[in-house]
C-alpha positions, 0 to 999 in steps of 0.5 A: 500500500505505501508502494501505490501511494508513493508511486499515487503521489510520485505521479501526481508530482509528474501531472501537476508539473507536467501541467503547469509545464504545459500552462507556462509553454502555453504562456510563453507562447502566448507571450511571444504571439504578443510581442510578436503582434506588438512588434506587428503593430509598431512597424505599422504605426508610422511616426509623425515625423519621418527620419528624413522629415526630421533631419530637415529640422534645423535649431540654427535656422529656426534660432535665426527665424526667431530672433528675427520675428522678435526683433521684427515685432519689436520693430513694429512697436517702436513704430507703432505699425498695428498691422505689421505688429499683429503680422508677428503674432499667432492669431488663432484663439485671439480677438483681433478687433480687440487687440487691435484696439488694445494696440491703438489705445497703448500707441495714442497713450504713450510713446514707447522705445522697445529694445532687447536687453541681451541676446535672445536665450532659447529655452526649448524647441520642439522635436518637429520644429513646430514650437519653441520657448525663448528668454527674452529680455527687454528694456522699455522706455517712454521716449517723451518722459511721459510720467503715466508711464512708468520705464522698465525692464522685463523679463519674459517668456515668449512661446513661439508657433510655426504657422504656415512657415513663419515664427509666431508669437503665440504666448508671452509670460511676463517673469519678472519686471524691474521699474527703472527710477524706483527699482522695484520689483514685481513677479 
């Protein structure tokens, strides 16, 4: 009797494991089905931005762009061209009717003198080259000593979108700001 129970439990040792074999081939065939399905997947799912379409980004061109957009808009203020200025910024979501009666009142109130502190710092650009965030300080003073005015420098950040090609302003977060005469700081 102790003979057939130990051969009874000896087999039982075989089938269970031989099971649990079987459960963990079936497993590891299920699991490589998977990856193999997953990697399936992956080489269908096509990247936004092929290789040669990425290669095409270039941080030293788009820097330039920037700059030149900044220092354009800033142009545009010191003239006080509307037009020219609303040209540098990205309108989608913004009131234009509204902006451009917000820039009419600020050039008939006050004569401003826009000018960059230092060179532009890029903070970020995106992998496309679709976006961008730039360090941008700036000094502005009224040009007649208007006295409702106060000058100040600013430090701001100044979010960029590609729109049709050209660098738009799309954003600009005010950091910090330092009253010239007073030298009080607000953030």
């Amino acid at each position: 009797m102790s003979k057939k129970l130990l051969l009874i439990l000896i087999l039982g040792v075989f089938l269970i494991s031989g099971c649990s074999e079987t459960t963990k081939n079936s497993q590891t065939n299920k699991q490589e089905e998977n990856i193999q399905d997953s990697n399936e997947h992956e080489k269908n799912i096509q990247d936004p931005i092929d290789d040669e379409e990425f290669e095409k980004v270039d941080p030293i061109q788009i820097e330039k762009d920037i700059r030149e957009v900044i220092t354009t808009n800033l142009e545009y203020a010191n003239q006080e061209n509307i037009e020219g200025y609303l040209s540098t910024i990205h309108l989608i979501d913004k009131d234009v009717d509204n902006l451009k009666k917000e820039f009419e009142s600020v050039f008939l109130s006050f004569d401003l003198k826009h000018t960059l502190n230092r060179d532009i710092e890029m903070i970020f650009i995106s992998e496309d080259g679709t976006k961008a965030e730039v360090l941008v300080q700036q000094k502005s003073v009224s040009s007649n000593g208007d006295s409702d005015y106060q000058d100040n420098n600013s430090t701001l950040i100044q979010t960029l979108l590609l729109d049709n090609g050209k660098w738009k302003i799309y954003e600009t977060e005010v950091q910090s700001v330092e009253y010239l005469g007073n030298l009080t700081t607000a953030s």
